[in-house]
C-alpha positions as CSV (number, residue, x, y, z in Angstrom):
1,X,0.0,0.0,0.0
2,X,3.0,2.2,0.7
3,X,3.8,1.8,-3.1
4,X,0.3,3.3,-4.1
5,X,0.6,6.2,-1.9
6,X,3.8,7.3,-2.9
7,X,2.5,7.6,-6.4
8,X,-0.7,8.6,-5.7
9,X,1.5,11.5,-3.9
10,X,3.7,12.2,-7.5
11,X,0.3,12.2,-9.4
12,X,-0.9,14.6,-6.8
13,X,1.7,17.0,-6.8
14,X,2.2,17.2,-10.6
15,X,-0.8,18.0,-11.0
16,X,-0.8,21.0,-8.3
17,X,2.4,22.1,-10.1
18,X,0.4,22.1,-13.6
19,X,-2.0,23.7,-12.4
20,X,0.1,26.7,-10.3
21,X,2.1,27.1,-13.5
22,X,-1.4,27.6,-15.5
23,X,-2.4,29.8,-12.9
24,X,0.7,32.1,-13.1
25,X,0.8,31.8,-17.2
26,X,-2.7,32.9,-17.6
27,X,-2.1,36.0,-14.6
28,X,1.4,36.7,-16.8
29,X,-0.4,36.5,-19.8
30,X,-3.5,38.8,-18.9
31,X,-1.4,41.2,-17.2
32,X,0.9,41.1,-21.0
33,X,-2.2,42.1,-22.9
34,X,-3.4,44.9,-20.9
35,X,-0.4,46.9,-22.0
């Protein structure tokens, strides 16, 4: 079970990461287009 919750952890925190980095991209972005 320790196997499993290690990746479930990995999955888990890529995905946080991919979504932060959209998050920042899209603020970047917006802020980029107002000029």
């Amino acid at each position: 079970t320790s196997r499993w919750y290690s990746l479930f952890f990995v999955l888990y925190v890529l995905l946080g990461v991919y979504f932060v980095t959209n998050l920042i991209l899209a603020v970047v972005y917006d802020s980029f287009k107002d000029q």
